[in-house]
N, CA, C and O atoms as CSV, one atom per row, in Angstrom:
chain,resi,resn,atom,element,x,y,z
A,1,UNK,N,N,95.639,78.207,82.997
A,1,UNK,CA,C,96.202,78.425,84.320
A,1,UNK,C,C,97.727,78.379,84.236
A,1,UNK,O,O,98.318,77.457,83.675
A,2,UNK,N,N,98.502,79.695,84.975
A,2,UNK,CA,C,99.603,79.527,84.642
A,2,UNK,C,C,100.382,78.278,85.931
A,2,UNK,O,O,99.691,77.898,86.876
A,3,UNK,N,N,101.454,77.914,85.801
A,3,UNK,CA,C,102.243,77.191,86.518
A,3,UNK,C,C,102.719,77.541,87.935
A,3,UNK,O,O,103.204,78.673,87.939
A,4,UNK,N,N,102.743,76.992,89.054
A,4,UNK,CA,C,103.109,77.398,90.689
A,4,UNK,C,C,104.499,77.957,90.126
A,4,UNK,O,O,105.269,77.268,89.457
A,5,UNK,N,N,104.747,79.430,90.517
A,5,UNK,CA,C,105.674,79.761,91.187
A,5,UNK,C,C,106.672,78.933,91.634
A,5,UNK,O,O,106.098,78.106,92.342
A,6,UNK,N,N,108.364,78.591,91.608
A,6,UNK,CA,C,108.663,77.509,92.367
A,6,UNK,C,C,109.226,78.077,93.604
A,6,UNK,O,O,110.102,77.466,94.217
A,7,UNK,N,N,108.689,79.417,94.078
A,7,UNK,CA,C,109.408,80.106,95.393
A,7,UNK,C,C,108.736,79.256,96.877
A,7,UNK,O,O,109.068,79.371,98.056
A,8,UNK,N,N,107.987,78.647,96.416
A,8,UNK,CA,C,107.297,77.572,97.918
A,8,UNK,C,C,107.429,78.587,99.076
A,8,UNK,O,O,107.974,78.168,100.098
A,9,UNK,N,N,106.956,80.008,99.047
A,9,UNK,CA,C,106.821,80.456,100.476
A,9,UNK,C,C,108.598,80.522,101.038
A,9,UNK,O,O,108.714,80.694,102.252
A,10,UNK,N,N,110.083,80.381,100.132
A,10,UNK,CA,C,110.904,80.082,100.328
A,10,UNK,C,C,111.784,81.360,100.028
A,10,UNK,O,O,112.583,81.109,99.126
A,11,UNK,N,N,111.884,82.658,100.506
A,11,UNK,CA,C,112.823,83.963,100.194
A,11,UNK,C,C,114.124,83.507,100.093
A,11,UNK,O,O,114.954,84.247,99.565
A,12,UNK,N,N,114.450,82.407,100.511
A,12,UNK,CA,C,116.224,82.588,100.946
A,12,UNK,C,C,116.432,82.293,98.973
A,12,UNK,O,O,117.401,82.881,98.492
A,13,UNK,N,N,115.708,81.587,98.142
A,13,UNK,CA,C,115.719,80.600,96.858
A,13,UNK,C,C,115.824,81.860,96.168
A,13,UNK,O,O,116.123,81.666,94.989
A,14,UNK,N,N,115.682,83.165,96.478
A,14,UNK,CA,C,115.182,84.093,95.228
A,14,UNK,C,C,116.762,85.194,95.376
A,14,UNK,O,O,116.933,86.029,96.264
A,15,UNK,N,N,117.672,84.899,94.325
A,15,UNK,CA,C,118.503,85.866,94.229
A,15,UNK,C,C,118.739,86.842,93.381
A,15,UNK,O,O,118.681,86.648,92.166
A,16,UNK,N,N,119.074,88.165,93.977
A,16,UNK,CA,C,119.014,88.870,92.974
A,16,UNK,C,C,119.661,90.327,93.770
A,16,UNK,O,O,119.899,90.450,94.972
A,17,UNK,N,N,119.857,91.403,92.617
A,17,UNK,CA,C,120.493,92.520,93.112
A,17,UNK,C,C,119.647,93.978,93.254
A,17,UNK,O,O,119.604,94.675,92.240
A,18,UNK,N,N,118.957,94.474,94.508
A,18,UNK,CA,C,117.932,94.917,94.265
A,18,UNK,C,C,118.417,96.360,94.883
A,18,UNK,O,O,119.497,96.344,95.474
A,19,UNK,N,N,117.678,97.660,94.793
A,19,UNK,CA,C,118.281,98.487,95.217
A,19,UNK,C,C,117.069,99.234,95.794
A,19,UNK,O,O,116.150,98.984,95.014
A,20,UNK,N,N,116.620,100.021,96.769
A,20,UNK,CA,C,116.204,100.605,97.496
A,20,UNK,C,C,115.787,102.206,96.490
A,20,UNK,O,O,116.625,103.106,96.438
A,21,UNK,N,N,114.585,102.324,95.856
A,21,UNK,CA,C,114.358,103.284,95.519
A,21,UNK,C,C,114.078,105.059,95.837
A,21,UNK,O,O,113.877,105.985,95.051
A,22,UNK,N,N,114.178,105.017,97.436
A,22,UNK,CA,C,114.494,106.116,97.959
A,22,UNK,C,C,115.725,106.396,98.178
A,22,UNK,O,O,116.163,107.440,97.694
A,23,UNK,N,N,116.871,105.267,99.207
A,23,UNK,CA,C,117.939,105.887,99.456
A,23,UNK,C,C,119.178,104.976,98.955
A,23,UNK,O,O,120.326,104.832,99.376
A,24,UNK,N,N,118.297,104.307,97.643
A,24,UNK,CA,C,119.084,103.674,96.942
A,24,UNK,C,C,120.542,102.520,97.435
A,24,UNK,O,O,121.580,102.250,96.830
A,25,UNK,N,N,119.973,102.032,98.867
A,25,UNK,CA,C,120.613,101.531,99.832
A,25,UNK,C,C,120.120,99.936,98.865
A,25,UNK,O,O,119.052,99.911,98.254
A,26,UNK,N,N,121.109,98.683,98.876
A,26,UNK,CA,C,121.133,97.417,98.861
A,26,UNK,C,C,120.077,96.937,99.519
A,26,UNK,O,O,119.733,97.464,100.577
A,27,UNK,N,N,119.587,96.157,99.134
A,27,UNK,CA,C,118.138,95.512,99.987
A,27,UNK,C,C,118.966,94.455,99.896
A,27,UNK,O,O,119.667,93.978,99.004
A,28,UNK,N,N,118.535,93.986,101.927
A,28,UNK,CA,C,118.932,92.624,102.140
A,28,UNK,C,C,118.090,91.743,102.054
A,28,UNK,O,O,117.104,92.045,102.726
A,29,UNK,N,N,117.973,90.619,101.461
A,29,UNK,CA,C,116.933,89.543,101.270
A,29,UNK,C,C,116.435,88.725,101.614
A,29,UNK,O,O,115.581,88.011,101.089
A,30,UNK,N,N,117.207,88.705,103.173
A,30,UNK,CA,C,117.018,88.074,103.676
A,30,UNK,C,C,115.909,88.645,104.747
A,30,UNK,O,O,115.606,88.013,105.759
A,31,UNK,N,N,115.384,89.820,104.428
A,31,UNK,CA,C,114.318,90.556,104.520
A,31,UNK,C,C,113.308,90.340,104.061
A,31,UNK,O,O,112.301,90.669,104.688
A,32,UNK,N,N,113.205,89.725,102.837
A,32,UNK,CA,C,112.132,89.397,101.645
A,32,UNK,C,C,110.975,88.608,102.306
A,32,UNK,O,O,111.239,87.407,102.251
A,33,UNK,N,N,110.094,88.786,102.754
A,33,UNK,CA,C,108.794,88.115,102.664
A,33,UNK,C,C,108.304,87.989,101.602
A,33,UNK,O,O,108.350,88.838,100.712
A,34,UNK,N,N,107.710,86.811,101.530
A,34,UNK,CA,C,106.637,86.213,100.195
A,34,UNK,C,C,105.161,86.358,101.213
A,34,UNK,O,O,105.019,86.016,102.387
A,35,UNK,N,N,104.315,86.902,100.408
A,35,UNK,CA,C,103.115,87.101,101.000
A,35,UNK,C,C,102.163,86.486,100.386
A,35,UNK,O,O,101.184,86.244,101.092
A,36,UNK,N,N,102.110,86.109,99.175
A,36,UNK,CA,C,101.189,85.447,98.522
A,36,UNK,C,C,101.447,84.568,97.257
A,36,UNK,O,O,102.025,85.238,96.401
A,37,UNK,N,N,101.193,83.222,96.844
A,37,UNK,CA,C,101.498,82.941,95.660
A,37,UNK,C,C,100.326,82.591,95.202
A,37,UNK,O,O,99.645,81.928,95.984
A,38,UNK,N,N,99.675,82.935,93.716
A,38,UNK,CA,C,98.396,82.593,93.420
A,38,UNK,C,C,98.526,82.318,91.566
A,38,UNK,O,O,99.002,83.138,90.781
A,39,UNK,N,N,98.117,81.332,91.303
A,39,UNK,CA,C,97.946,81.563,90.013
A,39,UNK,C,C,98.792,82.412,88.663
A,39,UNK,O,O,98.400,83.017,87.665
A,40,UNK,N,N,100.503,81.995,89.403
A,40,UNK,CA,C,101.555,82.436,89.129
A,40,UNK,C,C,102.437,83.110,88.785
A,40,UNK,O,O,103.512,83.105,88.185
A,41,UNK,N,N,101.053,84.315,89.820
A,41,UNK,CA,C,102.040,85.579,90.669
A,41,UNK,C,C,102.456,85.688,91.913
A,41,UNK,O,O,101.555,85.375,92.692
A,42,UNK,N,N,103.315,85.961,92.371
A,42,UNK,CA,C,104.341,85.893,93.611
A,42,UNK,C,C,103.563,87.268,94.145
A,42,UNK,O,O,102.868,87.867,93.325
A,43,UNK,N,N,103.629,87.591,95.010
A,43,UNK,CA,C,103.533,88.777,95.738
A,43,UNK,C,C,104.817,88.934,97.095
A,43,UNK,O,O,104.981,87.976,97.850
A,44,UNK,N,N,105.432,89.884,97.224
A,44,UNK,CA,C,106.601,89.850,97.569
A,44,UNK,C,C,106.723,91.122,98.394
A,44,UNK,O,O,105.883,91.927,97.991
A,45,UNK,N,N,107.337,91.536,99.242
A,45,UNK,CA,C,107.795,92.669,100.436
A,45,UNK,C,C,108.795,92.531,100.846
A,45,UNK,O,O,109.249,91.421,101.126
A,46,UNK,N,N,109.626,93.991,101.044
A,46,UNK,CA,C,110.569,94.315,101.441
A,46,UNK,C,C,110.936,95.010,101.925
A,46,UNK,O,O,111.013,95.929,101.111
A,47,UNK,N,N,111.465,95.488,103.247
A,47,UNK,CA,C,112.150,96.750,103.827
A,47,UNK,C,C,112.965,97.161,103.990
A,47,UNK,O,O,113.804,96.529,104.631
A,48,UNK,N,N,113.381,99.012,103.337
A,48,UNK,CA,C,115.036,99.074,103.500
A,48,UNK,C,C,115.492,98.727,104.769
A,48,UNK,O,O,114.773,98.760,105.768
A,49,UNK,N,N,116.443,98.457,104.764
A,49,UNK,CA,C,117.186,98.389,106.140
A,49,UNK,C,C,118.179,99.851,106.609
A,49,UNK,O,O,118.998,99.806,107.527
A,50,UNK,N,N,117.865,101.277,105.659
A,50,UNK,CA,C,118.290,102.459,106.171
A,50,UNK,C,C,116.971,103.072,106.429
A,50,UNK,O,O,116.380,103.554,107.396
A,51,UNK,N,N,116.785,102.895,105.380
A,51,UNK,CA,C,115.208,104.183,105.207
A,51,UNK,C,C,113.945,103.568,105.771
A,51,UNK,O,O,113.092,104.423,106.008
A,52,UNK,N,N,113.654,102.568,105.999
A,52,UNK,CA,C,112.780,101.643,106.398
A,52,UNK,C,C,111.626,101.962,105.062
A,52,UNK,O,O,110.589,101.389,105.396
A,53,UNK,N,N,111.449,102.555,103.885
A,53,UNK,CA,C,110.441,102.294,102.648
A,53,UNK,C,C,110.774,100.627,102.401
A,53,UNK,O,O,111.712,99.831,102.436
A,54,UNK,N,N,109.048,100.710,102.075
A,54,UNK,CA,C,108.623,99.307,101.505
A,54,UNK,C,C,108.479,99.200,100.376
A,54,UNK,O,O,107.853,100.005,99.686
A,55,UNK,N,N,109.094,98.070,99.926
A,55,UNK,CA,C,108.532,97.960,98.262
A,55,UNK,C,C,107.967,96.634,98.303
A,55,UNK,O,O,108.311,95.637,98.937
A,56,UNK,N,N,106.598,96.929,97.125
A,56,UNK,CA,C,105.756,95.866,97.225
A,56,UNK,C,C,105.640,95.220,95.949
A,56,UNK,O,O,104.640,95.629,95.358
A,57,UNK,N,N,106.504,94.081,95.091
A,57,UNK,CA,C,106.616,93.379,94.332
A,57,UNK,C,C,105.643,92.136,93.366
A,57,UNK,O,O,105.549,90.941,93.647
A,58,UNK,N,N,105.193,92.636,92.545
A,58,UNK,CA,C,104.555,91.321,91.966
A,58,UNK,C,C,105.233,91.119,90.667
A,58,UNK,O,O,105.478,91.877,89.729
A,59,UNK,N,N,105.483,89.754,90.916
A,59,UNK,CA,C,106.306,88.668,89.792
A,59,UNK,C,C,105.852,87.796,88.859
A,59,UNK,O,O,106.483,86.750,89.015
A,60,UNK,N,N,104.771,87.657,87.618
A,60,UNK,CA,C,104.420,86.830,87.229
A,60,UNK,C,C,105.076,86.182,86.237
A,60,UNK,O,O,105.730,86.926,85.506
A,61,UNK,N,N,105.105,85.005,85.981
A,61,UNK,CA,C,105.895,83.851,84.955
A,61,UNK,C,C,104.769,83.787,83.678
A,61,UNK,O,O,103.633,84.129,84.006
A,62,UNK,N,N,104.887,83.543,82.815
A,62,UNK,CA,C,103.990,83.243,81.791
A,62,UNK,C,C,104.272,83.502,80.031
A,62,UNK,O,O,105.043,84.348,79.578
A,63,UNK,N,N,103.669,82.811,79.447
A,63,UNK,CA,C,103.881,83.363,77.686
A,63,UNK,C,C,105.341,83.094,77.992
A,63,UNK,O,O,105.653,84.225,77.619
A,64,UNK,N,N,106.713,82.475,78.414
A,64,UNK,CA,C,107.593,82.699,78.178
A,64,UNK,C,C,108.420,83.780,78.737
A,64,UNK,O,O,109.640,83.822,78.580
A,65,UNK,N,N,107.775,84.607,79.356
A,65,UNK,CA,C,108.563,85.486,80.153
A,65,UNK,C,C,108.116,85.920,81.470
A,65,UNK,O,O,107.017,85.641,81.950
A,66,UNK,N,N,109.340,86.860,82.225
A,66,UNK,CA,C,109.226,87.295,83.452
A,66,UNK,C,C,108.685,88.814,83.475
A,66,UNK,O,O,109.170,89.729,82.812
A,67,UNK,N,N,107.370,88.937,84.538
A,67,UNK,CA,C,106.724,90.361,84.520
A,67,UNK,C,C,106.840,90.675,85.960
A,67,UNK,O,O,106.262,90.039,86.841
A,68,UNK,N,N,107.725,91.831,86.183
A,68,UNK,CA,C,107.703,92.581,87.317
A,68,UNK,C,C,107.667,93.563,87.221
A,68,UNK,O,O,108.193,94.355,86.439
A,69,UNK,N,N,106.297,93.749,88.930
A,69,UNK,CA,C,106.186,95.397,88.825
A,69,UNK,C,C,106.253,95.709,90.396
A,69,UNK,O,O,106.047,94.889,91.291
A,70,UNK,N,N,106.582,97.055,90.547
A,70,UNK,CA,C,107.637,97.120,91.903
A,70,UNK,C,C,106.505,98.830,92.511
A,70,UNK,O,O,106.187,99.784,91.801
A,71,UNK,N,N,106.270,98.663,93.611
A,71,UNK,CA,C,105.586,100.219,94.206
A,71,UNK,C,C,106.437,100.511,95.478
A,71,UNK,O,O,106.849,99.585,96.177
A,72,UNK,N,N,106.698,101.844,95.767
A,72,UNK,CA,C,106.887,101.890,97.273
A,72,UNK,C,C,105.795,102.560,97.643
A,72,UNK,O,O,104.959,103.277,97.093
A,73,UNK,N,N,106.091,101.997,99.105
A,73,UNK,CA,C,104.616,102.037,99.713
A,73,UNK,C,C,105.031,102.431,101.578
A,73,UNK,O,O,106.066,102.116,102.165
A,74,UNK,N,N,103.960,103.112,102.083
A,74,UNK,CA,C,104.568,103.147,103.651
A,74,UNK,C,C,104.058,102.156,104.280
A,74,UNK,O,O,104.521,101.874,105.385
A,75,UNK,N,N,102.999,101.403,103.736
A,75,UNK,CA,C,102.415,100.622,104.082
A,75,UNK,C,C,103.192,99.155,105.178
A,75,UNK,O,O,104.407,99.273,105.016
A,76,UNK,N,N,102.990,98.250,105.894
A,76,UNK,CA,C,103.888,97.542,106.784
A,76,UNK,C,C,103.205,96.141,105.797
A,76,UNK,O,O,102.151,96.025,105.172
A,77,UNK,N,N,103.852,95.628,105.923
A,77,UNK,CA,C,103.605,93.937,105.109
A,77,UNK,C,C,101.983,93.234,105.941
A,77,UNK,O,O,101.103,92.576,105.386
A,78,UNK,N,N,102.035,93.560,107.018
A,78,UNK,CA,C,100.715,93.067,107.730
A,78,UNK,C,C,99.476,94.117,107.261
A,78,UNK,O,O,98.356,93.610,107.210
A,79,UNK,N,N,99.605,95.566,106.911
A,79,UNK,CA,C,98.875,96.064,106.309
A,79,UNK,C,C,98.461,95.795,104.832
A,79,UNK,O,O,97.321,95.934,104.387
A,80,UNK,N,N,99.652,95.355,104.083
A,80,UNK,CA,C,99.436,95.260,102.513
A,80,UNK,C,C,98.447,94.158,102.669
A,80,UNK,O,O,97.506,93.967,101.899
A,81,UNK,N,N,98.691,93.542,103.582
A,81,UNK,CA,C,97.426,92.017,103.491
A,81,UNK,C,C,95.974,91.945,104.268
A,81,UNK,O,O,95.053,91.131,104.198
A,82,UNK,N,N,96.185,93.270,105.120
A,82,UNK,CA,C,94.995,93.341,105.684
A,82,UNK,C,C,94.193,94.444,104.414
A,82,UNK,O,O,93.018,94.549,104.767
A,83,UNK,N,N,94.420,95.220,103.177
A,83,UNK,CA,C,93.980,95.845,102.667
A,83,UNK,C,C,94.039,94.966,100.915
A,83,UNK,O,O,93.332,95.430,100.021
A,84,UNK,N,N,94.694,94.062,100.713
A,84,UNK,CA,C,94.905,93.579,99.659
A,84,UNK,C,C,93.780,93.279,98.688
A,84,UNK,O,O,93.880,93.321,97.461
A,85,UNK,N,N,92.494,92.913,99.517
A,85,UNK,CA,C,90.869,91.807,99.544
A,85,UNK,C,C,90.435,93.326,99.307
A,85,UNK,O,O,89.316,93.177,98.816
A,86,UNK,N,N,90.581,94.181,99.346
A,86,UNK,CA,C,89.646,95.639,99.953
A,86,UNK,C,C,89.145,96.155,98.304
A,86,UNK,O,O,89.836,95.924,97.312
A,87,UNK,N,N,88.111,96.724,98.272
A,87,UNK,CA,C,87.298,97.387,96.801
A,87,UNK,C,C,88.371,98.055,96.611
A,87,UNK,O,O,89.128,98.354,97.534
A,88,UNK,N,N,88.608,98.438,95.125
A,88,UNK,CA,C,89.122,99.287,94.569
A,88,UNK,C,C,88.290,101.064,94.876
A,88,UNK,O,O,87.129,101.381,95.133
A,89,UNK,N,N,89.432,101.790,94.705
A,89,UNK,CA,C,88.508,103.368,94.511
A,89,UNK,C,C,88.278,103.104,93.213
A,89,UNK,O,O,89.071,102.400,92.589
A,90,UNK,N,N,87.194,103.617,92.641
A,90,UNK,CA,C,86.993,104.027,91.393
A,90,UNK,C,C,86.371,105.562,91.294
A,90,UNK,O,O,86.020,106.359,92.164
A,91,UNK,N,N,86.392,105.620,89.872
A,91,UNK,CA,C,85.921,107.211,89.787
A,91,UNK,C,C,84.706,107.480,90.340
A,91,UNK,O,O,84.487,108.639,89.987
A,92,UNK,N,N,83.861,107.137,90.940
A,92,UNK,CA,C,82.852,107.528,91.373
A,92,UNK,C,C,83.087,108.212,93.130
A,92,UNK,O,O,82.557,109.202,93.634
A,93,UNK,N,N,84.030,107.280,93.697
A,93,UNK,CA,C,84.536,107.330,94.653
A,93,UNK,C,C,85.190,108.798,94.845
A,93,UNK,O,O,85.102,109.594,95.780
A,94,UNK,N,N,85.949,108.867,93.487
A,94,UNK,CA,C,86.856,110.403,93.984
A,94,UNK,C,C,85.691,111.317,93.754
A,94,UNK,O,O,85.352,112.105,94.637
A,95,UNK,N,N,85.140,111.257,92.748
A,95,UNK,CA,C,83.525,112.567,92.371
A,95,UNK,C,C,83.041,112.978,94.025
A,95,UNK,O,O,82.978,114.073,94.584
A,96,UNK,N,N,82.786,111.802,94.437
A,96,UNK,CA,C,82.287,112.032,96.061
A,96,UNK,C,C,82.845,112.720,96.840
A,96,UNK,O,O,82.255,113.670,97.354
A,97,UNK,N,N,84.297,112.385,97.172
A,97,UNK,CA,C,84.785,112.914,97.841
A,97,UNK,C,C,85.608,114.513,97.706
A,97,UNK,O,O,86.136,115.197,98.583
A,98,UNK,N,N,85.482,114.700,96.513
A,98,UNK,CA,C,85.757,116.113,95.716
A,98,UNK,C,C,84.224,116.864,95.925
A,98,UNK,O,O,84.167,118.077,96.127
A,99,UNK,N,N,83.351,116.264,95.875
A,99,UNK,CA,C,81.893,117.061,96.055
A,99,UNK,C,C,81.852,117.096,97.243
A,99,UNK,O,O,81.265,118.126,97.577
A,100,UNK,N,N,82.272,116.313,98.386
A,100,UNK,CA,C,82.239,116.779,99.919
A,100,UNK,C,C,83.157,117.820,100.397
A,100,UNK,O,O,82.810,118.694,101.192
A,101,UNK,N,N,84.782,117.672,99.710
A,101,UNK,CA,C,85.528,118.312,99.662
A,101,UNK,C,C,84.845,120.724,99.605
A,101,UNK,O,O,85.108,121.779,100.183
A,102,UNK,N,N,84.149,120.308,98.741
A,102,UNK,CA,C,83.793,121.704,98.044
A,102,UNK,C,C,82.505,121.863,99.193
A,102,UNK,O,O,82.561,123.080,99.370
A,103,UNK,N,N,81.796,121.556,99.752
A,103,UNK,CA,C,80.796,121.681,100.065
A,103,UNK,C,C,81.366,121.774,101.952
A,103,UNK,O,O,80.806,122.379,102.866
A,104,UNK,N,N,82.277,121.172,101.988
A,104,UNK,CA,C,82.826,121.587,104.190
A,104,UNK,C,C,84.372,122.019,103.611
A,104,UNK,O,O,85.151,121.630,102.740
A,105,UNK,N,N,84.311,123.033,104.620
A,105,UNK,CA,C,85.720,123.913,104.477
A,105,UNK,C,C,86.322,123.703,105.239
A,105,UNK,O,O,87.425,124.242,105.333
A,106,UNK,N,N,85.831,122.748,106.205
A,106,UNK,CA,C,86.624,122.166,107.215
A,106,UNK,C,C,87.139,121.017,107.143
A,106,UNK,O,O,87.564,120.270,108.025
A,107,UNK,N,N,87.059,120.881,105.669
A,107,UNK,CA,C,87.856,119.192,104.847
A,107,UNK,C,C,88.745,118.341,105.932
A,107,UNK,O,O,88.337,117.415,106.634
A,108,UNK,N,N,90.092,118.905,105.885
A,108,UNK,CA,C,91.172,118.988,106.520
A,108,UNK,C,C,91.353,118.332,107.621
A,108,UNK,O,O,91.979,117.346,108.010
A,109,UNK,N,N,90.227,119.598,108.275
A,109,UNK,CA,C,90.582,119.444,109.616
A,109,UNK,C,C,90.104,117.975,110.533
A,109,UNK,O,O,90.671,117.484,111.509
A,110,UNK,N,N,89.247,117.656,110.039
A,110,UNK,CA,C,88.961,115.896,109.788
A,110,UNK,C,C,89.998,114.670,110.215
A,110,UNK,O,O,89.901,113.609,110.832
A,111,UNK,N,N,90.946,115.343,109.602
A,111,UNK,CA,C,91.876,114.185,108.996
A,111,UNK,C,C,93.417,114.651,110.161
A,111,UNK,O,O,94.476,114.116,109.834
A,112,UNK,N,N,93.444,115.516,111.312
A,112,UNK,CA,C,94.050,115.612,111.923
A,112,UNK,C,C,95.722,116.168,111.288
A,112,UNK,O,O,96.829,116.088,111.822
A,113,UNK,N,N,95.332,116.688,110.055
A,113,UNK,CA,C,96.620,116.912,109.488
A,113,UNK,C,C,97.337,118.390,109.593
A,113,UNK,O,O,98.450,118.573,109.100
């Protein structure tokens, strides 16, 4: 088991120089939500403050070093956690929906797009 995180649910403790991967705008940090600490990965959110993209951060400590990996996402921080618990797609999942895909030509129109 790796070691608690020492961020205690605490954003203001975490400094650093981060940059906004769409409009490459400064992320303020004082923006930073911590959303989850488990088994000593951080889970972390952020919103530009131009572009409003989210980036969704996981931080783990371990073996001696620091592992971060960073997504943007449109997703809102109350969504990343209402979908976080949720099944994975797996390949069986896309087969399906590529075989429904081919079979209604009215795919699309479904989806209000």
């Amino acid at each position: 088991m790796h070691p608690q995180i020492p961020f205690g649910h605490r954003p203001d403790i975490i400094k650093a120089e981060a940059f906004c991967s769409i409009c490459g705008e400064r992320f303020d940090f004082t923006n930073l939500q911590i959303l989850e600490e488990q088994d000593g990965t951080t889970l972390l959110y952020i919103k530009c403050g131009r572009c409003q993209a989210g980036s969704l951060s996981s931080i783990s400590f371990g073996q001696g070093r620091l592992q971060f990996l960073t997504a943007v996402t449109d997703l809102s921080q109350d969504e990343v956690l209402d979908f976080r618990n949720e099944a994975s797609i797996d390949e069986d999942d896309v087969l399906r929906l590529h075989a429904h895909m081919e079979v209604d030509d009215n795919f699309l129109n479904q989806f209000n797009v």
